[in-house]
C-alpha positions as CSV (number, residue, x, y, z in Angstrom):
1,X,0.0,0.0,0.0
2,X,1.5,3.5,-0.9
3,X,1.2,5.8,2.1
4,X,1.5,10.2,1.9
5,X,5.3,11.1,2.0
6,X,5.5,13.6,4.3
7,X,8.9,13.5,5.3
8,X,10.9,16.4,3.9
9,X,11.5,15.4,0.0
10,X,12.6,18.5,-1.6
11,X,16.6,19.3,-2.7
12,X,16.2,22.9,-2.8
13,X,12.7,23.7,-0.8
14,X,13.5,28.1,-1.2
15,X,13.4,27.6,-5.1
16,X,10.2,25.4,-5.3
17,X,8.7,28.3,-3.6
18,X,9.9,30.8,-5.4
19,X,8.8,28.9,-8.6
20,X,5.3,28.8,-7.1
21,X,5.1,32.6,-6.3
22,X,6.5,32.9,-9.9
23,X,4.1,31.3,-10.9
24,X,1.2,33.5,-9.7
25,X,3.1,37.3,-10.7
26,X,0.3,39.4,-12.2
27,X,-2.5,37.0,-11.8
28,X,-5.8,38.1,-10.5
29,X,-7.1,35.9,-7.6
30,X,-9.2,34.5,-9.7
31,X,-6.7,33.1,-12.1
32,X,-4.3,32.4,-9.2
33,X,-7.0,30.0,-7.9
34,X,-8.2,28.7,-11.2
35,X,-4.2,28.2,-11.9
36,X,-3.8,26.1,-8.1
37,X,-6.8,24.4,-9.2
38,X,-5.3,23.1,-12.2
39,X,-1.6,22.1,-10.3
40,X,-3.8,20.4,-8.0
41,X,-4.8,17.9,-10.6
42,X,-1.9,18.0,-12.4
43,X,-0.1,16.9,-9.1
44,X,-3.3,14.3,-8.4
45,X,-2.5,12.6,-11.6
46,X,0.9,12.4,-11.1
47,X,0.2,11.0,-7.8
48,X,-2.5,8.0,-9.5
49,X,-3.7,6.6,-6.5
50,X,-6.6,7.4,-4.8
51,X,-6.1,6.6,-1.3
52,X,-2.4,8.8,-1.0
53,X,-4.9,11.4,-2.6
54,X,-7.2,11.6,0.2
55,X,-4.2,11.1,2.7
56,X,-3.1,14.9,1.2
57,X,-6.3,15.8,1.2
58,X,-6.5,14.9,5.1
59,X,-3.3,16.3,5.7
60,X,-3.7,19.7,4.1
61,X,-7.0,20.4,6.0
């Protein structure tokens, strides 16, 4: 059974942020959520299984 890595995972975590924030210059909110929404399944796909789905789900509430 895969399980949610949530154990620190990322080389450089500074840059992936700064890549996000990037990411969202001059967007309205709208398109900053619409964008988010579309990472978010994006990364879900990526992901392909259900159950480590709803364990990020869980974890980001």
């Amino acid at each position: 059974m895969k399980r949610l890595n949530t154990d620190p995972n990322i080389a450089e975590p500074d840059d992936f942020y700064a890549d996000l924030i990037a990411a969202h210059n001059e967007k309205t909110d709208d398109e900053s959520a619409a964008f988010n929404a579309r990472l978010i399944l994006i990364l879900a796909n990526h992901i392909g299984d259900r159950e480590v789905f709803q364990e990020a789900l869980s974890a980001a509430r």
